[in-house]
NUFI-715834 format. One line per field, with one value per residue (C-alpha): residue number from 0; x, y, z. Coordinates in steps of 0.2 Angstrom, whole numbers. Layout:
residues N
minu	NUM/...
east	X/...
north	Y/...
up	Z/...
***
This chain:
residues 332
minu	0/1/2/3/4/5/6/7/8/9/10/11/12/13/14/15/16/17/18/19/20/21/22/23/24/25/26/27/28/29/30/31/32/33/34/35/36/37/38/39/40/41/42/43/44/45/46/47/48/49/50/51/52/53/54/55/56/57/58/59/60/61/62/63/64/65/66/67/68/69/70/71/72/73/74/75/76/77/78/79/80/81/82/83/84/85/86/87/88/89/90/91/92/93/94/95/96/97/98/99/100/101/102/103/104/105/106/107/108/109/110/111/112/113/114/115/116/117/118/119/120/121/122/123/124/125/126/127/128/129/130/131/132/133/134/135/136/137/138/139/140/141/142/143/144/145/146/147/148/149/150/151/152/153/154/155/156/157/158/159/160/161/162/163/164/165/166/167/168/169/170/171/172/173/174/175/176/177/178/179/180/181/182/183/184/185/186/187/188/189/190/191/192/193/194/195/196/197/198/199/200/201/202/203/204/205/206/207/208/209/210/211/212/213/214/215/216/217/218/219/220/221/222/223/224/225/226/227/228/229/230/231/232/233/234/235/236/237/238/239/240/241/242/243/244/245/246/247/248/249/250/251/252/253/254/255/256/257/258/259/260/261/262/263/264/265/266/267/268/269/270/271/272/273/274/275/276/277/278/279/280/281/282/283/284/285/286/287/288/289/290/291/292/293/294/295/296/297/298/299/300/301/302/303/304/305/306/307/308/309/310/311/312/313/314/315/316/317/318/319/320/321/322/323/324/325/326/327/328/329/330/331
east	-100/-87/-94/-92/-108/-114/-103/-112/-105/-114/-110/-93/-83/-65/-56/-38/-37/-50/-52/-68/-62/-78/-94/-106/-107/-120/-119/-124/-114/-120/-111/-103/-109/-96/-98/-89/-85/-85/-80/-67/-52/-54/-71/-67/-67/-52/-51/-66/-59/-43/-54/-64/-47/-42/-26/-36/-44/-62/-66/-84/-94/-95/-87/-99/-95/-110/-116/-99/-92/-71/-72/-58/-50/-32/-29/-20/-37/-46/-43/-48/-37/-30/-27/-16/-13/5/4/15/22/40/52/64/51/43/24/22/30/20/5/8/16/1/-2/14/11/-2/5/-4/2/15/3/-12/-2/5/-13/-20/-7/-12/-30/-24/-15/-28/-42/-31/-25/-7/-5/12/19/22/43/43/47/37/51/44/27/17/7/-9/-1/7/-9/-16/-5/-8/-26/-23/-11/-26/-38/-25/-31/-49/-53/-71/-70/-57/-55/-48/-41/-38/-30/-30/-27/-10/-15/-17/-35/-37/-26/-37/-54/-47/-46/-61/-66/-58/-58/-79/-75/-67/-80/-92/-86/-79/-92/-81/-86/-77/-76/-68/-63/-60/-65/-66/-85/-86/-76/-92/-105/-98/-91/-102/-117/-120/-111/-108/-106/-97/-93/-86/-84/-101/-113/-120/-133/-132/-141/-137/-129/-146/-153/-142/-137/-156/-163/-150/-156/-144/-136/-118/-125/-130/-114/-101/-108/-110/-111/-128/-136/-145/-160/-171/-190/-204/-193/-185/-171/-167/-155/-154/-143/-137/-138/-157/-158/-163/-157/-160/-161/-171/-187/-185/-186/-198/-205/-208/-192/-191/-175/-165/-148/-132/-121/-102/-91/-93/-78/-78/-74/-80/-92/-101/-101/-103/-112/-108/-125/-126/-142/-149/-150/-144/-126/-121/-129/-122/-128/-120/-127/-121/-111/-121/-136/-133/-146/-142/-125/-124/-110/-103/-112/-129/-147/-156/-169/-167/-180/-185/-197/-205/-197/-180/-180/-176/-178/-169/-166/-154/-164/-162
north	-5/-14/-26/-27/-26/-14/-10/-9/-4/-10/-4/0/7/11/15/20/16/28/38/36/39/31/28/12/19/11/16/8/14/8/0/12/29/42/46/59/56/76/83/93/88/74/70/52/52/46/33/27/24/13/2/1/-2/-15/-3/-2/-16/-13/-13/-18/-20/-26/-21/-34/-32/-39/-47/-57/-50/-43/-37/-47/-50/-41/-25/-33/-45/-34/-30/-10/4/18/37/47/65/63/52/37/36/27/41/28/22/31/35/16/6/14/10/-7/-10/-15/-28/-34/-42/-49/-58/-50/-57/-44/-41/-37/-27/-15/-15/-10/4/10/11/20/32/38/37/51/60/57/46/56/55/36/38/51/50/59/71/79/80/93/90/86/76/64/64/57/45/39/36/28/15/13/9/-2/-18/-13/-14/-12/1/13/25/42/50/70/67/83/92/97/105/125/131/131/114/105/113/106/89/88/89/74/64/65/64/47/39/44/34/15/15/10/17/29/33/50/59/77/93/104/109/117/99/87/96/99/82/67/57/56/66/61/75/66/76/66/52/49/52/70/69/57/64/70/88/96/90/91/109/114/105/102/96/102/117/110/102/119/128/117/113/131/144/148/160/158/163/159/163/156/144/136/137/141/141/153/154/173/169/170/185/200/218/234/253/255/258/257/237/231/217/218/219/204/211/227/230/240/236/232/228/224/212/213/192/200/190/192/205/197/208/207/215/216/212/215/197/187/184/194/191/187/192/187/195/194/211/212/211/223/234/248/258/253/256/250/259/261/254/241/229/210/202/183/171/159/144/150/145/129/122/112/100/106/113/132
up	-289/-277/-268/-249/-242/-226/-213/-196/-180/-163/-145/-152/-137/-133/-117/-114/-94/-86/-101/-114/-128/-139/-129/-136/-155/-164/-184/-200/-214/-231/-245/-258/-248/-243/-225/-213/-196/-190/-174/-165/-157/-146/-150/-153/-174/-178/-163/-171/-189/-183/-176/-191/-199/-186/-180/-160/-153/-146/-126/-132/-146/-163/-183/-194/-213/-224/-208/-205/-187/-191/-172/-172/-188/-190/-199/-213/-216/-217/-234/-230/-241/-230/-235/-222/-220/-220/-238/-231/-251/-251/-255/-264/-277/-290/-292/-301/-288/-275/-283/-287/-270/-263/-279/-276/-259/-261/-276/-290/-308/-317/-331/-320/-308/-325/-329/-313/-311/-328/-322/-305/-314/-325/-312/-302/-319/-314/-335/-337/-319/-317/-318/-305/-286/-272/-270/-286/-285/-275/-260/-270/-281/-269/-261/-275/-278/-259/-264/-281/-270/-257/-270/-280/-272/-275/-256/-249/-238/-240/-224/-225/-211/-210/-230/-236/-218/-225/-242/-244/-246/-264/-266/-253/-261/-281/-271/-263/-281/-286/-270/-273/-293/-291/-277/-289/-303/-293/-281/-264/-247/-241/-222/-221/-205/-204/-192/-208/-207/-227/-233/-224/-232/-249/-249/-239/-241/-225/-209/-191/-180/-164/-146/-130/-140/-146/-160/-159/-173/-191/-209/-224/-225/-230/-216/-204/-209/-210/-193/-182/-166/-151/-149/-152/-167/-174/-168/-177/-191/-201/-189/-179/-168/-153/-146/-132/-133/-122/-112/-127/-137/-155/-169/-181/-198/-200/-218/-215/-205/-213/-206/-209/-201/-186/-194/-212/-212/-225/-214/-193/-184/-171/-163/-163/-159/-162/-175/-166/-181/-202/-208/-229/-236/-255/-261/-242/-227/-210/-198/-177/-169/-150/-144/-125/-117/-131/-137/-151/-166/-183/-199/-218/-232/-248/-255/-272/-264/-248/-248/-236/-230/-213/-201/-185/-171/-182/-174/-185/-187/-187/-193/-201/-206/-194/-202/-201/-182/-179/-161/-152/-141/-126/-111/-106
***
């Protein structure tokens, strides 16, 4: 385990003239967990992580590292590794002198430093790729090699901002893999910022879903996932539908809605509506309902288990267990 201690984050706030872009963030990250700071465009993330990393100063509020206070400590003191979506690798070296880069600055002994690259290297799988120059490696290579130069130093905290935002689907997916592979194995705390709902969950400890520069909701994915507590909570991480009942509202997943003909539904229907349109993904079918007084309702069923022909136009029954309904905070 790297040592480095618990990260904690009090009142942390950042203006840019009249405009809030973070608002008093409080946040205890623990040592060695992988956490995601989650949000859309503009919610504040990524303004966050460079004053983590030192790059923004703080309006107000406090970065304490193992209790020691770095609010005002320069990035370069910091000692934090730094993962970009763009790579940032010097096109002039080859894959070994990026990695060692890092080493060399601070003054590393040439014996340790060929030593530490040769760890880097097989750490990201890249043994046989040490002679070759970014030009020739693909997008998740280089990417790769950015986090084996991040982690060269044995930093901390390592934060990574939006890293694999400029992979294609099944490049980024094969990454993920590694990316939680390797923080597995060493141990280092990742802060990770991304708006990718499916890359939180599959990858993170813990989430932080942020809006208007402040903290939404913290937990693990499970729980965040399963008892979300507002609506915008709900609606942006994994996709929910809404219902209001008895002056409340609730979220629903439409994984756990079950559908079927009017009247041929093995349990009570709670709703009924008319099917508006089917869209096939393979392994799933994703069903638009319109209900009366309720936004349209959306149902995903998995295609080996679809039970009934239904078509676009067609009555059916919507119905689901109590549990499924999860209420929330926001008022109505």
């Amino acid at each position: 385990m790297n040592a480095g201690g618990n990260l904690t984050l009090s009142g942390l706030s950042k203006s840019f003239n009249d405009f809030e872009a973070v608002k008093s963030v409080d946040l205890e990250i623990k040592q060695g967990e992988f956490l995601t700071l989650l949000g859309p465009s503009g919610s504040g993330k990524t303004t966050l992580l460079m004053m983590i990393a030192g790059f923004l100063d703080a309006s107000a509020g406090d970065i304490a590292l193992a209790g020691t206070s770095i609010t005002h400590t320069p990035a370069e003191k910091r000692n934090f590794g730094m993962v970009f979506q763009g790579y940032a690798l010097f096109p002039h070296m080859t894959v070994r002198q990026n990695i060692a880069y890092p080493l060399e600055i601070r003054k590393r002994p040439r014996l340790e430093i060929e030593a530490r690259v040769d760890e880097m290297l097989a750490l990201v799988q890249l043994e046989d790729f040490g002679k070759r120059k970014p030009a020739e490696l693909s997008g998740g290579q280089c990417q790769r090699v950015a986090l084996a130069r991040a982690l060269a130093f044995a930093p901390p905290v390592l934060l990574l901002d939006e890293p694999l935002g400029a992979l294609d689907k099944k490049l980024r997916i094969e990454v993920q893999q590694q990316l939680k592979d390797i923080h597995t194995r060493i141990g280092t705390t990742f802060i990770f910022v991304t708006h990718d709902q499916e890359e939180a969950l599959s990858m993170s400890d813990r989430i932080v879903i942020m809006q208007h520069g402040q903290i939404e909701q913290v937990g693990t994915p499970h729980d965040l996932y399963d008892h979300p507590r507002t609506r915008f909570a709900a609606g942006f991480l994994g996709k929910s539908n809404f219902l209001h009942q008895d002056g409340k509202l609730f979220a629903l997943r439409p994984e756990k809605i079950d559908m079927a003909p009017t009247g041929q539904g093995a349990a009570a229907a709670r709703i009924t509506g008319v099917i508006r349109t089917i869209t096939y993904f393979g392994s799933t079918l994703k069903y638009m309902v319109a209900i009366d007084g309720e936004d349209d309702f959306e149902i995903d069923v998995d295609t080996w288990r679809n039970k009934h022909a239904l078509e676009a136009g067609q009555s059916v029954d919507l119905s689901w267990p109590d549990a499924a309904m999860v209420a929330l905070e926001d008022s109505i």
